[in-house]
KOLLUM-112157 format. One record per atom (N, C-alpha, C, CB): x, y, z; atom name; residue in three letters. Coordinates in nm, 4 decimals. Glycine has a CB too. Example, Ala and Ser with C-alpha at 12.3 -4.5 7.8 and 13.67 -1.06 7.14 Angstrom:
// KOLLUM-112157
xx:1.3190, yy:-0.5690, zz:0.7800, atome:N, residu:ALA
xx:1.2300, yy:-0.4500, zz:0.7800, atome:CA, residu:ALA
xx:1.3200, yy:-0.3300, zz:0.7800, atome:C, residu:ALA
xx:1.1308, yy:-0.4473, zz:0.9046, atome:CB, residu:ALA
xx:1.2850, yy:-0.2250, zz:0.7080, atome:N, residu:SER
xx:1.3670, yy:-0.1060, zz:0.7140, atome:CA, residu:SER
xx:1.2900, yy:0.0030, zz:0.7870, atome:C, residu:SER
xx:1.4084, yy:-0.0598, zz:0.5725, atome:CB, residu:SER
This chain:
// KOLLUM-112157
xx:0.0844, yy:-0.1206, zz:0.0000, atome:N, residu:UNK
xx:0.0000, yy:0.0000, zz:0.0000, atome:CA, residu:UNK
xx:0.0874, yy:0.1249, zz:0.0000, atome:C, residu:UNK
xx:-0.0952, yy:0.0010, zz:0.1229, atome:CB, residu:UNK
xx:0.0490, yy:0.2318, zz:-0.0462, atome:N, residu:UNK
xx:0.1202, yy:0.3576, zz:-0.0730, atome:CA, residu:UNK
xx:0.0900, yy:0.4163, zz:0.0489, atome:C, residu:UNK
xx:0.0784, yy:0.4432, zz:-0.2005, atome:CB, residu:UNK
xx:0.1450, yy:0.5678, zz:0.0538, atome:N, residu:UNK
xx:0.0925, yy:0.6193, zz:0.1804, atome:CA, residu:UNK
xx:-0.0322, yy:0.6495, zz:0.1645, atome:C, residu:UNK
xx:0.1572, yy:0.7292, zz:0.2326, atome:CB, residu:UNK
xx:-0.0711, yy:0.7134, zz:0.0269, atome:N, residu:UNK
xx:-0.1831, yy:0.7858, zz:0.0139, atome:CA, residu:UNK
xx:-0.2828, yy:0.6396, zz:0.0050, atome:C, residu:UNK
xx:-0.1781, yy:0.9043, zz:-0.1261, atome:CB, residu:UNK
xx:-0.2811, yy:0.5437, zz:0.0106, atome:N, residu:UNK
xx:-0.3872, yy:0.4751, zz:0.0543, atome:CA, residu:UNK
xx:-0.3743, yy:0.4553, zz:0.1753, atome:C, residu:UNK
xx:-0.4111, yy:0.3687, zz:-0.0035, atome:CB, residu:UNK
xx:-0.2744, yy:0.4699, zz:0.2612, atome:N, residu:UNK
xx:-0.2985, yy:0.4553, zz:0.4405, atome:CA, residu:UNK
xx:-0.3681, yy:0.5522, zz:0.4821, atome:C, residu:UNK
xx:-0.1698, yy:0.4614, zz:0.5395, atome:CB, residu:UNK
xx:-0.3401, yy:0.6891, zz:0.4240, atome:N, residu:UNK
xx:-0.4461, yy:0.7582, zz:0.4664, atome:CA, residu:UNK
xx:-0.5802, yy:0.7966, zz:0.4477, atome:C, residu:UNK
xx:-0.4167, yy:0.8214, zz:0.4703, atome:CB, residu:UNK
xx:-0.6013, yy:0.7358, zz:0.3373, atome:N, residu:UNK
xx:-0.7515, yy:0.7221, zz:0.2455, atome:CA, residu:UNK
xx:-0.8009, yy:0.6257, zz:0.3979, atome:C, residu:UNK
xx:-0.7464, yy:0.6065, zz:0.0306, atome:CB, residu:UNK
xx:-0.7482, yy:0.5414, zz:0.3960, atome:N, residu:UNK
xx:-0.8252, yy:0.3694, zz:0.4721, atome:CA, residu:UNK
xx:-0.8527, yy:0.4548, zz:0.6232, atome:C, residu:UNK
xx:-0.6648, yy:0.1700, zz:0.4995, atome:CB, residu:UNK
xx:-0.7300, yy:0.5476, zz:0.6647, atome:N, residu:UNK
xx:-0.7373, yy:0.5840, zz:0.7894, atome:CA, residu:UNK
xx:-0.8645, yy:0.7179, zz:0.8371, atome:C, residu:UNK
xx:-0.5856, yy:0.6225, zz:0.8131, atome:CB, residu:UNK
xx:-0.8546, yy:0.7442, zz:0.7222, atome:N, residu:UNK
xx:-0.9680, yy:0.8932, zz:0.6534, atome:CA, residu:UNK
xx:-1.1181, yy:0.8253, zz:0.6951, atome:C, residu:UNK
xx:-0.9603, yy:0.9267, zz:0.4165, atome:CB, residu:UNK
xx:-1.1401, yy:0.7102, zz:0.6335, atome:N, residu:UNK
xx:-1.2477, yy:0.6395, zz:0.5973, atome:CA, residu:UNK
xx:-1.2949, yy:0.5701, zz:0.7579, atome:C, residu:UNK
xx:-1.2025, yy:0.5261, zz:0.4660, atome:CB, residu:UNK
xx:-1.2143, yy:0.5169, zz:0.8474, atome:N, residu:UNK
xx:-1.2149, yy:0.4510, zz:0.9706, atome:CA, residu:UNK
xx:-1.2504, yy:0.5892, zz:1.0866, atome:C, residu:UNK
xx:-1.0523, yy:0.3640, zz:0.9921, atome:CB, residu:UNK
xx:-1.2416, yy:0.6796, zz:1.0386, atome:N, residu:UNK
xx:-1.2139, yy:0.8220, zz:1.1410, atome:CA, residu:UNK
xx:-1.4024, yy:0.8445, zz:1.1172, atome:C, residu:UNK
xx:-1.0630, yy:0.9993, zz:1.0518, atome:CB, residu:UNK
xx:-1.4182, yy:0.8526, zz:0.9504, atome:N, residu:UNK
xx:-1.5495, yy:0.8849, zz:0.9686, atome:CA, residu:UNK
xx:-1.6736, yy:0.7994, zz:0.9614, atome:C, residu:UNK
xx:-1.5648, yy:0.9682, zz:0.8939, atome:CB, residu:UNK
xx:-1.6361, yy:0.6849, zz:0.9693, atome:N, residu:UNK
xx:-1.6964, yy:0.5788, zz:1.0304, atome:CA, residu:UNK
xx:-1.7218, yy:0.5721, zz:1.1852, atome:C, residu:UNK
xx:-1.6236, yy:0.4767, zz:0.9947, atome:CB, residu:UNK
xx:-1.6343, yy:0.6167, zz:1.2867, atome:N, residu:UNK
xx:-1.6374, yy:0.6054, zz:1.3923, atome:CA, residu:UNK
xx:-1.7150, yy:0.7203, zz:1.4320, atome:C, residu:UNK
xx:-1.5239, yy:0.5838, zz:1.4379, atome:CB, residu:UNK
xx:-1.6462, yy:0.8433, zz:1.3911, atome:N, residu:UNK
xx:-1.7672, yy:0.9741, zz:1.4095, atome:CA, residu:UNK
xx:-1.9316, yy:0.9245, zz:1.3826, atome:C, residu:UNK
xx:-1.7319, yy:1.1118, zz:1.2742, atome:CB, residu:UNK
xx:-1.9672, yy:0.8909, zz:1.2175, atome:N, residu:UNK
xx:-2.1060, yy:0.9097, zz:1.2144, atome:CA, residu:UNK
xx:-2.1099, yy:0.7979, zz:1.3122, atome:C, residu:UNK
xx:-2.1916, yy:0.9016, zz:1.0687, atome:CB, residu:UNK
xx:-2.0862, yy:0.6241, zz:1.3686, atome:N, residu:UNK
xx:-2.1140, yy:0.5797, zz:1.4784, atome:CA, residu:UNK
xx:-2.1555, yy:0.6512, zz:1.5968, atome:C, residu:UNK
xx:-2.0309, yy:0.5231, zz:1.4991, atome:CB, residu:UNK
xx:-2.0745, yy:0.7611, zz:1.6479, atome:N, residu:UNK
xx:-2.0796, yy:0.8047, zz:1.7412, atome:CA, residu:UNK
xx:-2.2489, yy:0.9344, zz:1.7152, atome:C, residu:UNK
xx:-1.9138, yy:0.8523, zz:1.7692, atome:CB, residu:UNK
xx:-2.2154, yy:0.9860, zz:1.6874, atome:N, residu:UNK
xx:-2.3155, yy:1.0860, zz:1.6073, atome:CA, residu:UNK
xx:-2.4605, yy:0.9975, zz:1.5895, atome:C, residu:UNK
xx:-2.2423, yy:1.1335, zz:1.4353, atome:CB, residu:UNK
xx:-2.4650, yy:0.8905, zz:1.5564, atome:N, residu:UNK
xx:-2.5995, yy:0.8017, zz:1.5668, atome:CA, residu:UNK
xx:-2.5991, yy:0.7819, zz:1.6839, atome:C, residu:UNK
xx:-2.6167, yy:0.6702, zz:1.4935, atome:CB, residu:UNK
xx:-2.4996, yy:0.7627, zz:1.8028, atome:N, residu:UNK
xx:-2.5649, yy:0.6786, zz:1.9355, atome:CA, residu:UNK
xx:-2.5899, yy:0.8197, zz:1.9902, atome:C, residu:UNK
xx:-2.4524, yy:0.5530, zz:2.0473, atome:CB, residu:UNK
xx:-2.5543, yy:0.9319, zz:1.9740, atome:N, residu:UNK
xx:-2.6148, yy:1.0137, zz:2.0763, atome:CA, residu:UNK
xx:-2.7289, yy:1.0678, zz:2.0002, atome:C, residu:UNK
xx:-2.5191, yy:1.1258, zz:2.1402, atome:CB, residu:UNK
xx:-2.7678, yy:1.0753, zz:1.8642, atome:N, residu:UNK
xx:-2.8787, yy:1.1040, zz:1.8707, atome:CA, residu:UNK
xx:-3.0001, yy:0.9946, zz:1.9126, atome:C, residu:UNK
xx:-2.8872, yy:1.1569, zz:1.7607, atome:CB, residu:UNK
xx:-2.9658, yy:0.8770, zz:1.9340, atome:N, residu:UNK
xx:-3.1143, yy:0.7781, zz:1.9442, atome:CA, residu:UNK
xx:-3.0770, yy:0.7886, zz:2.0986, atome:C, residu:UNK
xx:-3.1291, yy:0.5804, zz:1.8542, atome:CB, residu:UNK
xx:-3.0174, yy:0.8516, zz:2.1766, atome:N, residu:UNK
xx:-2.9629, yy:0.8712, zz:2.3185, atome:CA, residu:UNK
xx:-3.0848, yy:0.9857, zz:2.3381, atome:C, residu:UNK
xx:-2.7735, yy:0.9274, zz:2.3382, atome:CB, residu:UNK
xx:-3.0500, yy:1.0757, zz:2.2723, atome:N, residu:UNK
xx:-3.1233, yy:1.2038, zz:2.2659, atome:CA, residu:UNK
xx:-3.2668, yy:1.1715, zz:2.2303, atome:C, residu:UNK
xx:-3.0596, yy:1.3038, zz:2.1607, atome:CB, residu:UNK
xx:-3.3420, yy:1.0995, zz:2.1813, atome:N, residu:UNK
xx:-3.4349, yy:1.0574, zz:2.1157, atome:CA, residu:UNK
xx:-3.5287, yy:0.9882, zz:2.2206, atome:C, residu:UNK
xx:-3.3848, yy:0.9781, zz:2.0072, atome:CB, residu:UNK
xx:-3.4282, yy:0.8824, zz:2.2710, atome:N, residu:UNK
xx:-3.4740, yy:0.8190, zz:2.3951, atome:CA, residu:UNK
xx:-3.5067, yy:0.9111, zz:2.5149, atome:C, residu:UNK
xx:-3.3716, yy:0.7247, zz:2.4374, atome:CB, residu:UNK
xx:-3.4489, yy:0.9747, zz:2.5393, atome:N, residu:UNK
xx:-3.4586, yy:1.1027, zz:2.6577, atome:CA, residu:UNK
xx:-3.5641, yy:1.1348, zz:2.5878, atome:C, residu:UNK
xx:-3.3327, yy:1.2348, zz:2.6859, atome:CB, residu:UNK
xx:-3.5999, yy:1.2416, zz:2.5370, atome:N, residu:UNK
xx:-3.7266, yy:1.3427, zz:2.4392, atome:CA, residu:UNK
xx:-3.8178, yy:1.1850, zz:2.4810, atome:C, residu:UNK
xx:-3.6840, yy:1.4025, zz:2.1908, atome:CB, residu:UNK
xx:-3.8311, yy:1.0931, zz:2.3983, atome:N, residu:UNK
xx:-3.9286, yy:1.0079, zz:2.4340, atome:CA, residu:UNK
xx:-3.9990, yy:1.0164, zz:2.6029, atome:C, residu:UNK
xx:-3.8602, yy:0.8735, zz:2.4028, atome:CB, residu:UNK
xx:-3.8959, yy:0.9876, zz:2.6241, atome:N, residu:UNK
xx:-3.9219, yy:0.9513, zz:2.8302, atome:CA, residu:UNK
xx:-3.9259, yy:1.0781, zz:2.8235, atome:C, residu:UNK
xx:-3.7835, yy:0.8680, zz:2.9708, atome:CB, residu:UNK
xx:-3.9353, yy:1.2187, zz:2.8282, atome:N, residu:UNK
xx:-4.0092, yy:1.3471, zz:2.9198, atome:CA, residu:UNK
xx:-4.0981, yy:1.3373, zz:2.8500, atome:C, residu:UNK
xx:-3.9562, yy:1.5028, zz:2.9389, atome:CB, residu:UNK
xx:-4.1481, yy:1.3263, zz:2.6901, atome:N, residu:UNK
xx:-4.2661, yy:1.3553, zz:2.6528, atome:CA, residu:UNK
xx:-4.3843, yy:1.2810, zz:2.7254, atome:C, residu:UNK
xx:-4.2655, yy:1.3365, zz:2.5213, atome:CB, residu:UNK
xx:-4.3443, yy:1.1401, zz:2.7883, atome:N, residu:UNK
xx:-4.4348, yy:1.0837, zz:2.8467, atome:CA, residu:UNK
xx:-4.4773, yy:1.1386, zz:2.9542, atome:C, residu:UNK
xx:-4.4091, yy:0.9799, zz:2.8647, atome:CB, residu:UNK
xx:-4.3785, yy:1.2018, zz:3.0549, atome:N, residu:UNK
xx:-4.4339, yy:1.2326, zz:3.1864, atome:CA, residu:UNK
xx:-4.4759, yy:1.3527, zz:3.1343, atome:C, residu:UNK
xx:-4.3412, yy:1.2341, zz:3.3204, atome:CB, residu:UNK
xx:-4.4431, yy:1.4549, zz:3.0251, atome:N, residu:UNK
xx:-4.5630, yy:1.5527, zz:3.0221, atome:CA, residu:UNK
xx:-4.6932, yy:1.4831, zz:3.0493, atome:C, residu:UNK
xx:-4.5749, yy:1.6245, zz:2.8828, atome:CB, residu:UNK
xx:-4.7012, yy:1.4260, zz:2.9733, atome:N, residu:UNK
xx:-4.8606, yy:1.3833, zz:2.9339, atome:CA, residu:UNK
xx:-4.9559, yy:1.3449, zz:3.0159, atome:C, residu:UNK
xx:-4.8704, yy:1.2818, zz:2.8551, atome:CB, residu:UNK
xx:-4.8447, yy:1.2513, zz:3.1528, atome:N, residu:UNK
xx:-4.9261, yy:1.2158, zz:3.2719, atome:CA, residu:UNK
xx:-5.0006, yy:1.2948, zz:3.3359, atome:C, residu:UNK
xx:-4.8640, yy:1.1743, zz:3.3577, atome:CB, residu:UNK
């Protein structure tokens, strides 16, 4: 492998892990909003 594909592969693993991360806090966030909307309602 060249460099410029180590850093393509390493490029690609960086924003893989971000949007991962970026999905668990929004269904984090989602889940919360869920659970207060309920006790509004009570």
């Amino acid at each position: 492998m060249t460099e410029l594909e180590v850093v393509d592969v390493y490029v690609n693993l960086s924003l893989d892990m971000n949007i991962g991360m970026v999905h668990q806090i929004m269904n984090w966030n989602s889940e919360l909003y869920l659970s207060t909307q309920r006790f509004t309602w009570l």
